[in-house]
Each structure stands twice: as structure tokens, then as C-alpha cells.
KEMIMAR-481944 format. One line per 4 residues: number of its first residue (from 1); their letters; for each residue x, y, z of C-alpha. Coordinates in nm, 2 decimals, decimal comma. Layout:
residues N
NUM) a) X/Y/Z  ...
end
This chain:
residues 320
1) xxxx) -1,82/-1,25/-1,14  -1,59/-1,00/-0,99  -1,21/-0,98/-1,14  -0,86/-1,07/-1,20
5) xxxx) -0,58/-0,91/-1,17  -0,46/-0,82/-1,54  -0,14/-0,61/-1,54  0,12/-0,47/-1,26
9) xxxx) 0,33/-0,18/-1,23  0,54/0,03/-0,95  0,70/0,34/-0,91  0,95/0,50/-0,69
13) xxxx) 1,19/0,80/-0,69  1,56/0,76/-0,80  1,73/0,88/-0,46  1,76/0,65/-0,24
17) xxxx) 1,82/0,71/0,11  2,08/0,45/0,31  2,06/0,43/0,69  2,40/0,52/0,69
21) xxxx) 2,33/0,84/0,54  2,00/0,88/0,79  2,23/0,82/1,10  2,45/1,14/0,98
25) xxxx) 2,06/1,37/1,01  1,97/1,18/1,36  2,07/1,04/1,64  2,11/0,61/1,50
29) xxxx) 2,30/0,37/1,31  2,29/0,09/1,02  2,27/-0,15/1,31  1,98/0,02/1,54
33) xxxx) 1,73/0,05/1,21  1,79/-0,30/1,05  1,79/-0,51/1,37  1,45/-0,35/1,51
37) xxxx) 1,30/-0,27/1,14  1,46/-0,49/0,86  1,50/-0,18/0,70  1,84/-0,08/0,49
41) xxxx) 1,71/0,17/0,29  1,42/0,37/0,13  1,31/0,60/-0,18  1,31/0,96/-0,12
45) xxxx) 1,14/1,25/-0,37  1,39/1,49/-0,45  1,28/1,60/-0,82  0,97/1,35/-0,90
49) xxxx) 0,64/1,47/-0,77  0,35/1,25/-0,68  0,17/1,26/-0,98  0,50/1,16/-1,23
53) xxxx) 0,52/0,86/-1,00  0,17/0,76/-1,00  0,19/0,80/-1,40  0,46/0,55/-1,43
57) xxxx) 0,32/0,29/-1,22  0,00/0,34/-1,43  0,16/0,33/-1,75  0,34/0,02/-1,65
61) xxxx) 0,05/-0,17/-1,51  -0,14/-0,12/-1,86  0,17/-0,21/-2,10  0,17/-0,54/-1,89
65) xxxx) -0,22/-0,61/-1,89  -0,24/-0,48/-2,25  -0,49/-0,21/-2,24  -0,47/0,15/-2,31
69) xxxx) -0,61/0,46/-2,11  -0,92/0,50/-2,35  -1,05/0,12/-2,22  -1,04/0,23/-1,87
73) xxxx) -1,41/0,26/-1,68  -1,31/0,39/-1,37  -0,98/0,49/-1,20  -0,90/0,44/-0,79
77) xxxx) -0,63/0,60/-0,60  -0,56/0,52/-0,28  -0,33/0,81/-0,13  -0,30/0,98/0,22
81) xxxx) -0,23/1,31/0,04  -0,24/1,39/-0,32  -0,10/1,66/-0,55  -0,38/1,88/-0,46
85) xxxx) -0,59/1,93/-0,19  -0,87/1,93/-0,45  -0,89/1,79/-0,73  -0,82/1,43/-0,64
89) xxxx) -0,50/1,26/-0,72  -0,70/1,01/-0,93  -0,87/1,29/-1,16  -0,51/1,39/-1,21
93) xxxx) -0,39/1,08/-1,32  -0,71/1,03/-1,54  -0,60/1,39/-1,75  -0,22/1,27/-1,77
97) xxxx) -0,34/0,96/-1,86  -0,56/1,05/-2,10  -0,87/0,84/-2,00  -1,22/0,97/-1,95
101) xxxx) -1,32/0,74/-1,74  -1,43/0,84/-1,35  -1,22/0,90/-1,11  -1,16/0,91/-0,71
105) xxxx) -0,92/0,88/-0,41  -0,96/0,68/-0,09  -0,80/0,74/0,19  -0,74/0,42/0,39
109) xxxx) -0,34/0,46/0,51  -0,21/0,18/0,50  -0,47/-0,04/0,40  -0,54/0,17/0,10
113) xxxx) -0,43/-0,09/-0,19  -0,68/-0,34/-0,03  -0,97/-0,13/0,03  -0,95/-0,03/-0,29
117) xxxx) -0,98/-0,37/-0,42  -1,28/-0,40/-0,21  -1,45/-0,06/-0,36  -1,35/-0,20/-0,69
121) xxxx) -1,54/-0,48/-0,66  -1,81/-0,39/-0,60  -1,80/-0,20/-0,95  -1,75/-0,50/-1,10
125) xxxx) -2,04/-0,70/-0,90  -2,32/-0,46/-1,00  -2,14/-0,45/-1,39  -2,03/-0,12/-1,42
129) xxxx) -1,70/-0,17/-1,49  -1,52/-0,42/-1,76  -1,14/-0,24/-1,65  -1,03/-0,07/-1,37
133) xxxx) -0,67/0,12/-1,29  -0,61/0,08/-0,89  -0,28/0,29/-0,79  -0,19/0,28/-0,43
137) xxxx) 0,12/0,54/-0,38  0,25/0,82/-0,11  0,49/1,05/-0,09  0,52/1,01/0,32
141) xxxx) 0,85/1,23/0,31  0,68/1,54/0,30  0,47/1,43/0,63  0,77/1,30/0,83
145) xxxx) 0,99/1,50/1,14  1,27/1,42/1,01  1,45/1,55/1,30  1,25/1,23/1,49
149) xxxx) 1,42/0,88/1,47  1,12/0,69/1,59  0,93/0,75/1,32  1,18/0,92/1,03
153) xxxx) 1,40/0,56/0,94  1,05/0,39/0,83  0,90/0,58/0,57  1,00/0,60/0,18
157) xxxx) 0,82/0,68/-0,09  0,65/0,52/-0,42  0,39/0,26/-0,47  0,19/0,10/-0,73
161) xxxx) -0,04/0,02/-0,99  -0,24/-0,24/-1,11  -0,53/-0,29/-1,38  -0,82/-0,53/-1,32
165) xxxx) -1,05/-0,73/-1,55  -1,35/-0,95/-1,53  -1,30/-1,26/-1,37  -1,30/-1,51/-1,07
169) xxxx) -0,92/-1,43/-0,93  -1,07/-1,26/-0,63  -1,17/-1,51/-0,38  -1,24/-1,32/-0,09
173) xxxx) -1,17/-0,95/0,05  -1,25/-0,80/0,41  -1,21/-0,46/0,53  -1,22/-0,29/0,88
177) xxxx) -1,19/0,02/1,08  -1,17/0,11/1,44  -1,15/0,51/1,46  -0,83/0,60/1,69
181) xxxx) -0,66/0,89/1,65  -0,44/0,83/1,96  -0,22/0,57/1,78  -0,11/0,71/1,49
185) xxxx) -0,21/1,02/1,28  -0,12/1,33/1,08  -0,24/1,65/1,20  -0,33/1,90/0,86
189) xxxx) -0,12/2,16/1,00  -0,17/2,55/1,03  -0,56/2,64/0,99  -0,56/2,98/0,73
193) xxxx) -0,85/3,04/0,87  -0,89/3,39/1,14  -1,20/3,28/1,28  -1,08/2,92/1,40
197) xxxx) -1,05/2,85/1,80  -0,85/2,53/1,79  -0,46/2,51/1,82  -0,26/2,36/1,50
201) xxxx) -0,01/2,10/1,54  0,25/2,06/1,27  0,17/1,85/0,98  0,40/1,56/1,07
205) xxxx) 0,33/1,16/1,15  0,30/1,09/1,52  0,27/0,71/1,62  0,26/0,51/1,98
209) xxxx) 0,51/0,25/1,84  0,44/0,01/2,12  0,07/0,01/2,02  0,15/0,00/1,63
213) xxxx) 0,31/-0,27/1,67  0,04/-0,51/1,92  -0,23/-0,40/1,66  -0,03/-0,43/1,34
217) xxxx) 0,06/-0,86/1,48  -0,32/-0,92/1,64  -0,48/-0,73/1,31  -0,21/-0,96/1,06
221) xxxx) -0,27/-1,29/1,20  -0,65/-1,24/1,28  -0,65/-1,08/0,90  -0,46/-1,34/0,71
225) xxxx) -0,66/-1,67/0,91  -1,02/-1,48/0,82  -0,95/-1,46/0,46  -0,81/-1,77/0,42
229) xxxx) -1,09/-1,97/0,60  -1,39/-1,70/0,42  -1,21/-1,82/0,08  -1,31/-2,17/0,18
233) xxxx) -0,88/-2,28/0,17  -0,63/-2,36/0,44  -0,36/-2,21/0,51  -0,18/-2,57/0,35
237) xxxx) -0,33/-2,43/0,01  -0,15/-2,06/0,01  0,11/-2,01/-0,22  0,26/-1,70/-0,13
241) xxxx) 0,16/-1,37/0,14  0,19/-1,05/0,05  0,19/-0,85/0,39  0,21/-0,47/0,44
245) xxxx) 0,59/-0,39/0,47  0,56/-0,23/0,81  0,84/-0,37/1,01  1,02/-0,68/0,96
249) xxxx) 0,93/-0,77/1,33  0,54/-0,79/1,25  0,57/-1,02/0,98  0,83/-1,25/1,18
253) xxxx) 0,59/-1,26/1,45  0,30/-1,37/1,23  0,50/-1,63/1,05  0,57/-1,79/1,39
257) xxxx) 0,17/-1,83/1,46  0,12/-1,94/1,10  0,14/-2,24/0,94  0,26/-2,10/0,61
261) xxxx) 0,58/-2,14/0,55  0,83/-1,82/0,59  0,93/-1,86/0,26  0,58/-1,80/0,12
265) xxxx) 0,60/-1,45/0,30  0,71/-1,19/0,06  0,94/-0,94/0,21  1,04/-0,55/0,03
269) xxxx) 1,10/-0,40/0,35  1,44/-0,40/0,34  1,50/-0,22/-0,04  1,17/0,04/0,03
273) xxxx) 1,12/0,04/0,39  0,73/0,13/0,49  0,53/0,30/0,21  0,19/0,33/0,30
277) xxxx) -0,05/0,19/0,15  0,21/0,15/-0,14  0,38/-0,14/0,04  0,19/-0,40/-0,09
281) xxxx) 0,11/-0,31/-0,44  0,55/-0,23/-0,46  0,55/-0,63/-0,30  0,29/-0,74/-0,57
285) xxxx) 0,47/-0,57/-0,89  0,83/-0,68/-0,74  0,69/-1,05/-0,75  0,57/-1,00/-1,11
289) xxxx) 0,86/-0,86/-1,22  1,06/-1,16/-1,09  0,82/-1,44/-1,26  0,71/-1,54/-0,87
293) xxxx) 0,35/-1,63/-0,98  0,27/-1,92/-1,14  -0,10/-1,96/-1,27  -0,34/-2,10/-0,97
297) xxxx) -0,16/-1,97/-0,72  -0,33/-1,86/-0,40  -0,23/-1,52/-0,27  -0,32/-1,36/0,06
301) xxxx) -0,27/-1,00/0,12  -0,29/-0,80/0,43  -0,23/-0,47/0,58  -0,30/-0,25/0,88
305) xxxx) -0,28/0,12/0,93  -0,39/0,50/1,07  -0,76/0,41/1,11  -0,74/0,21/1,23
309) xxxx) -0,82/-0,01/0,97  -0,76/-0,31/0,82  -0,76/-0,50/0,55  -0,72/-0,84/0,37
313) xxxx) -0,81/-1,07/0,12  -0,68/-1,39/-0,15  -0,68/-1,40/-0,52  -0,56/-1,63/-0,73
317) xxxx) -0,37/-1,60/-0,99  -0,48/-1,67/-1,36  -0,23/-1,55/-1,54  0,00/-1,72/-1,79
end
């Protein structure tokens, strides 16, 4: 027994920000973002703060599965940075919630949504948990240089929610890390402390595009093929692919080694642009919302990230 995927949900801030808008803060253009990214335009928190989006993508999720805050056994949230140093994002979102349940943040980049579908898993294989809330959501706009175009057109804001139950939707889930700080990583910023030796650097995202981008295509097309094979299917047998929303490029690439059609491939990039570990809970909510999922479908996620690490796995869906 492990679970199901009950209910969905996704938040992201009202303001949206348009390339065209982007190209009058830094040196680019509509053209030079959406030809090398997919990318047209992003979220951006203006008023909202992390914790009001991670409510309504929690409050979502459990209007569609049904269940309230009091049924909840145990709440994950998979965030680069919360609220609050300490306490935890997800023992915020347990007292605005309501629930009493336990509560803890992972902090997997990228990968997050999947790795906490892993940790919740486990929950559910040794019986401690009947319902669980998973929330996967960033505010990356407050850890961009926005005064850098390499790395300031990708990143928006938002992510999701989604509530599990008991059951057999979960056919197969791997997770991976390689520890690199070289390729991509956010400094903490300014050390308080008077005693400290080491330098600071500013609290802003640097990444080595080139080598994003070689791991992100290796890490998607080894991921996808593992899980597919692990889950005992072919990749005949997948229904849809819900791949982290990195860069339009990536998921080209790995559609060209595939034999899933490009079809299957869902795509948010262009609406939300790269979102963390956000990316693919948005992509699974979005396909929800639009009545995508039909019951027995097979669906593979994967994602890649800061780590670096990796994740992947397929459920199938078994809802009405």
C-alpha cells in the first residue's frame, strides 16, 4: 500500500511579469527569452507573501480531494526558503490551516515536489499516515539579480499543493543527489555574526547555464526511462509526462530521444516560466484543472535541480 493522489491545487501571485516589460529592466527582448527559453511570461510577488500562496494551493488541493485540515496526519513542504528562517514554512501552513498534524520542510530545489512524494511514502508504507498535504512552492524573486539576464528571465513565482490518500497510484519513485555547488546555488548572504572569517556573497542565484542545461537533458532522459522500466511499463504505456518546467529546450531535447509522443509532454513554461520545485505540481494542478486525466492513466514526472539532485517517478491515476 502506499497512495493516490486525492486532490490538486496551485497558487501564484496576480502580477504578472511580460518579457516585454523584463527587456525595459535588462539588456533582452520578447524574441531572445522565448526562442532560447519558451518563456513569455512569469508570476511575480508584489503584495502576496509566501505563506498566503502556500494557503491557497492548500486550501484548493483539500476542497478538491474532500478533506478538511483536522484529517490531515502530516504536512510536507518543499521550499528553498520559507517565511522564516525558523519555524518551518510547513508548521506555518499547519497554524493557518488549522491542522495539528506534524509538520516539515525539505529542501530539494527543484526536485522538491518529487522528493517529497518519496518522503511521503514512506509514511504511508510503515502506516503512519491515512492523509497527507504535499505543497511544493517558492518565491525565487526575492533570490534573483535582477539586474542579470542569464538568470533573471527564468524564474517566477507560485507552486502547488496536493493531498494524498491510501492507495496503489504510486508505481514507482526514485530520488538522487550529486553534491555540486559549482553549478548552481544561492549563497545565504551577509553572515551577522563578528566572529566569522569567511567572505559573504550576495544572496542571489548563480548558475553555469551550459552545465544546467547537459545535466538537466542526461538527468531527464536517464530519469524518465528508469521509472518507466522500475514501474514494470514502456514508454508505449505512458499517458502523459509531466517534466520540471526548466527551459523549453530540455524538454524538446528529451522528446527527441523518447518514444513518447510530444504531445504527451505537458508544457507550463511558457504562462509561469521556471518555478522551482513548484514547476511540476503548477503542471499537475493545470492538467486537473483542464479535465487532462482520465482514470488509469500513467503519468511520469521528473525534475532536476541545485543539488544536484534528481528526481522521478509514475502514478497512475485513479480518479473519476
Amino acid at each position: 500500500m502506499s497512495f493516490s493522489i486525492l486532490g490538486t491545487g496551485k497558487a501564484v501571485p496576480e502580477y504578472v511579469l511580460t518579457n516585454d516589460e523584463l527587456s525595459t529592466m535588462v539588456e533582452t527582448s520578447d524574441e531572445w527569452i522565448s526562442t532560447r527559453t519558451g518563456i513569455k511570461r512569469r508570476h511575480i510577488c508584489k503584495s502576496e507573501t509566501i505563506t498566503e500562496l502556500c494557503i491557497k494551493a492548500s486550501n484548493e488541493a483539500m476542497q478538491n480531494a474532500g478533506v478538511s485540515a483536522k484529517d490531515l496526519d502530516l504536512i510536507i513542504c518543499a521550499t528553498l526558503r520559507g517565511e522564516y528562517i525558523t519555524p518551518s514554512q510547513a508548521c506555518v501552513i499547519q497554524k493557518e490551516l488549522g491542522a495539528t498534524c506534524p509538520a516539515f520542510d525539505i529542501n530539494a530545489a527543484c526536485s522538491g515536489f518529487i522528493y517529497a512524494l518519496d518522503v511521503a511514502d514512506g509514511f504511508f508504507a510503515r502506516g503512519r499516515v491515512k492523509k497527507v498535504l504535499v505543497i511544493a512552492l517558492d518565491n525565487l524573486s526575492n533570490i534573483v539579480d535582477w539586474k542579470d539576464r542569464n538568470t533573471c528571465v527564468l524564474f517566477g513565482d507560485g507552486g502547488g499543493a496536493a493531498v494524498l490518500g491510501e492507495g496503489d497510484g504510486l508505481k514507482y519513485v526514485e530520488i538522487t543527489a550529486k553534491g555540486d555547488t559549482s553549478v548552481l546555488q544561492c549563497p545565504h548572504g551577509e553572515n551577522t555574526s563578528p566572529f566569522y572569517e569567511h567572505p559573504s556573497k550576495p544572496p542571489y542565484l548563480y548558475m553555469n547555464g551550459p552545465e544546467v542545461y547537459k545535466f538537466a537533458v542526461v538527468s531527464m532522459v536517464r530519469g524518465i526511462r528508469n521509472a518507466i522500466r522500475k514501474a514494470g511499463l514502456t514508454e508505449e504505456e505512458i499517458d502523459w509526462v509531466i517534466p520540471h518546467q526548466a527551459n523549453i529546450r530540455i524538454i524538446e531535447t528529451a522528446v527527441s530521444k523518447l518514444k513518447i509522443p510530444s504531445e504527451r509532454f505537458i508544457r507550463t513554461i511558457s504562462e509561469y516560466g521556471n518555478t522551482s520545485g513548484g514547476s511540476c505540481a503548477i503542471a499537475l494542478a493545470d492538467s486537473v484543472e483542464k479535465g487532462l486525466f482520465k482514470k488509469g492513466d500513467n503519468i511520469v514526472f521528473c525534475a532536476f535541480g541545485a543539488g544536484l539532485t534528481t528526481g522521478s517517478c509514475v502514478i497512475t491515476w485513479d480518479k473519476d
